[in-house]
C-alpha positions as CSV (number, residue, x, y, z in Angstrom):
1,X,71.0,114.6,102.2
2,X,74.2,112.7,102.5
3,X,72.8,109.9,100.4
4,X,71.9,112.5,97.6
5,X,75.4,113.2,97.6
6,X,77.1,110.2,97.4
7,X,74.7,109.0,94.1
8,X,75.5,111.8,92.7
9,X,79.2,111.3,93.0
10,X,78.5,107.4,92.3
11,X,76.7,108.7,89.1
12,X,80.1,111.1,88.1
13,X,82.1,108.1,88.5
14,X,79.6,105.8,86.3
15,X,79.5,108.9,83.5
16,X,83.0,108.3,83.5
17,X,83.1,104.8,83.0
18,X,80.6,104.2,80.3
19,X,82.7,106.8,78.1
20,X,84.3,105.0,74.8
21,X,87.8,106.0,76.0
22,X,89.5,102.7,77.0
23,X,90.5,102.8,81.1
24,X,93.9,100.9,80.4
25,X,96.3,99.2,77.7
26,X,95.2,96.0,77.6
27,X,97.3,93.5,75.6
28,X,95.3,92.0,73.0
29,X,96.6,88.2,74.9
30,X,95.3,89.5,78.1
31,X,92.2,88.8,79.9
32,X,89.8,90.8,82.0
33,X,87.8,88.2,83.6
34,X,84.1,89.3,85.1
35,X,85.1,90.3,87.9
36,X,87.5,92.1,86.8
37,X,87.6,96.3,87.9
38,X,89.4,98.8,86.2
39,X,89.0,102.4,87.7
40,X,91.0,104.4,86.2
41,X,90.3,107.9,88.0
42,X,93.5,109.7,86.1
43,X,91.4,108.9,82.7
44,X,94.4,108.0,80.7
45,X,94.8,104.7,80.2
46,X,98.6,104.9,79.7
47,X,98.7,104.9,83.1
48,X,97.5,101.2,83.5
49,X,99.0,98.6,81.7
50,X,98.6,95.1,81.2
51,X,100.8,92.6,79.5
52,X,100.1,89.5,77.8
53,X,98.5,86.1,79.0
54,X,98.2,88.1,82.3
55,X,94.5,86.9,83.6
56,X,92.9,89.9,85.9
57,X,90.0,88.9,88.5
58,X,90.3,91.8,90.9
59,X,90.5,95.6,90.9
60,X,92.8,98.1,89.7
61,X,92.8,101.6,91.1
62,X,94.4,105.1,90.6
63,X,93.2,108.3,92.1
64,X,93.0,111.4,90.3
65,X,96.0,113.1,91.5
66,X,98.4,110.6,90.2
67,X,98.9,106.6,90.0
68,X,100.6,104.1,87.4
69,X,100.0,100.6,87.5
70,X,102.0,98.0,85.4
71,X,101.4,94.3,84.9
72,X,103.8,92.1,83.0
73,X,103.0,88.7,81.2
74,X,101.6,85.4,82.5
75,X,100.6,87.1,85.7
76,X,97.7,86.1,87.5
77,X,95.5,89.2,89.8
78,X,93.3,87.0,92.2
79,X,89.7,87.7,93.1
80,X,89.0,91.0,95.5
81,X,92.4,92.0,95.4
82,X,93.2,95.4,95.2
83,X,95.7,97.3,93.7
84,X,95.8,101.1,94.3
85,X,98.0,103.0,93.1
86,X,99.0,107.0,93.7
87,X,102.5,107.0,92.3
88,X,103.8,103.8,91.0
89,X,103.0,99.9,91.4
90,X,104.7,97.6,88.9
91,X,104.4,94.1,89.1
92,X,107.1,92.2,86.6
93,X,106.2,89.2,84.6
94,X,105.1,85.8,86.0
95,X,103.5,87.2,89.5
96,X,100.6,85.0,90.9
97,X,99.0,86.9,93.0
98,X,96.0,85.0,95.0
99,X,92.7,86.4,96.0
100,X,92.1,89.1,98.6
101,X,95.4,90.8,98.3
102,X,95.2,94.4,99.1
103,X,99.0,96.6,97.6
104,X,98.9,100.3,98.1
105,X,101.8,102.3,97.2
106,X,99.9,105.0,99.4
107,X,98.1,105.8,102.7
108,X,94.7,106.0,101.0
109,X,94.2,109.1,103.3
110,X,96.0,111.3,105.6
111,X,97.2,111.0,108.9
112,X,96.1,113.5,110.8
113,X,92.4,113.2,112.2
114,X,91.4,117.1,111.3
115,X,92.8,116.7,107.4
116,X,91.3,112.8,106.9
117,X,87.5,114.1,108.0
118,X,88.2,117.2,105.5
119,X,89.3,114.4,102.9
120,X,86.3,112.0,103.6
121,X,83.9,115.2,102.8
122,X,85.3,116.2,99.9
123,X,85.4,112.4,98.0
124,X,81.6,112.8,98.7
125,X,81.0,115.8,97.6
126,X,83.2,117.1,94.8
127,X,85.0,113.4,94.1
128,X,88.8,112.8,94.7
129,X,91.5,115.4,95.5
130,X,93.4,116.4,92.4
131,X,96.1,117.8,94.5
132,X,96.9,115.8,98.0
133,X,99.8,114.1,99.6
134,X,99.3,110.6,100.8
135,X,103.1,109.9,101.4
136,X,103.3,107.8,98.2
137,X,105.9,105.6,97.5
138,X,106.8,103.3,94.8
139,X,106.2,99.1,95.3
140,X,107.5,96.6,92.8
141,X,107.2,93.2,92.5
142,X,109.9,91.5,90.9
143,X,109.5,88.6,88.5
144,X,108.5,85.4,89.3
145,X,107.0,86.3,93.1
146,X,103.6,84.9,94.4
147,X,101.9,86.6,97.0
148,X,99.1,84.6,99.4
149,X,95.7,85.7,99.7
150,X,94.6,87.8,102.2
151,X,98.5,89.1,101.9
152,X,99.0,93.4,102.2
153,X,101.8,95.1,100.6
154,X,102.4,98.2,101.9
155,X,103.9,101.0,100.2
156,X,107.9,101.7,100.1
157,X,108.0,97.7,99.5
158,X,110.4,95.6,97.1
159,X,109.6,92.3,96.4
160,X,112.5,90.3,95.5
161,X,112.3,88.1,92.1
162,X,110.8,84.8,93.0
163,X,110.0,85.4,96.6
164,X,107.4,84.4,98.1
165,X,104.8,85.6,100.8
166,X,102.9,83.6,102.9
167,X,99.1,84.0,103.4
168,X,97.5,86.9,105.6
169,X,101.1,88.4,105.9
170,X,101.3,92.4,106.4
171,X,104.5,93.1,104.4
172,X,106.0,96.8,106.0
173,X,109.7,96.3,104.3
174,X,111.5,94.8,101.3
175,X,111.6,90.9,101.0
176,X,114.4,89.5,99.9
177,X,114.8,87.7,96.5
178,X,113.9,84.1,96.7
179,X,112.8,83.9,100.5
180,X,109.8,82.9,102.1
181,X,108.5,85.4,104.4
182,X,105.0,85.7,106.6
183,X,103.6,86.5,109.6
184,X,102.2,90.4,110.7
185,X,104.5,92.0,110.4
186,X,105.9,89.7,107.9
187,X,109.4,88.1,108.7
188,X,112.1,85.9,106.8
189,X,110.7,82.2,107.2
190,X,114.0,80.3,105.0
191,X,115.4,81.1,102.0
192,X,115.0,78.9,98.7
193,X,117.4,76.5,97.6
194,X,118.4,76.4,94.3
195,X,116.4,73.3,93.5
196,X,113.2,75.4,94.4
197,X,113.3,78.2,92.4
């Protein structure tokens, strides 16, 4: 029975998909590379932009009760990385961000045992809440950042302009501009000298 369920929610969310309405705003200069996903649940694609020369490899998210993703130029979205967004992620121009980054400007579900089970059943069975509070808050990434794979930006988070974050880091607060910070939870590791940056 519970596989019945979940094809036919996997088959809303293909309907969806193979419609002619285009998921985002792609600059023409852009690319979506193969593996590329766009997912779109909102189904407007003003609410996920993408700017030119920017090169996408991994996933971009938002759920059906709100989300808005932005992507400036020349950045760089690595492979499995996921972006998922239920208020606001923007990520300013030149960002390299590597493979298997995970950035949620959300909790994905809710805290409390009772209303996450309630949540669970209802994505397989009717699809995602339209109306549901998963203490979003906004993350931006400034300019000229690069974030290391297997990096996670959580959500509330500032990334300063030309920061950067060390691989497998678990970033809880804002990171200064042009600093080097890793570790779980991440931590300052030195700033950059003006030569660097």
């Amino acid at each position: 029975m519970q596989s019945i369920i979940i094809n036919n929610y996997l088959e809303r969310i293909r309907r969806l998909f193979m419609k002619k309405t285009p998921c985002c705003v792609l600059d023409e200069k852009a690319v979506l590379h193969a593996t590329a996903q766009i997912i779109n649940l909102l189904g407007d694609a003003g609410f996920i932009k993408i700017g030119a020369y920017t090169h996408v490899r991994g996933e971009l998210l938002t759920f059906v009760h709100g989300g808005c993703i932005s992507i400036g130029t020349y950045c760089y979205i690595g492979e499995y990385t996921r972006i998922w967004s239920a208020k606001s992620i923007i990520i300013e121009d030149r960002v390299l961000i590597a493979h298997n980054v995970s950035i949620f400007d959300n909790l994905t579900h809710p805290i409390s045992a009772e209303a996450r089970h309630l949540h669970y059943k209802e994505i397989i069975t009717s699809g995602h809440p339209r109306k549901i509070d998963l203490s979003e808050k906004n993350v931006v990434i400034k300019k000229d950042a690069w974030i290391g794979c297997m990096s996670i930006i959580l959500s509330g988070v500032t990334i300063g302009e030309g920061a950067i974050v060390g691989a497998g880091s678990v970033v809880t607060k804002d990171v200064p501009a042009y600093t080097i910070v890793a570790g779980n939870p991440a931590t300052m590791i030195r700033e950059i000298p003006v030569n660097e940056r």
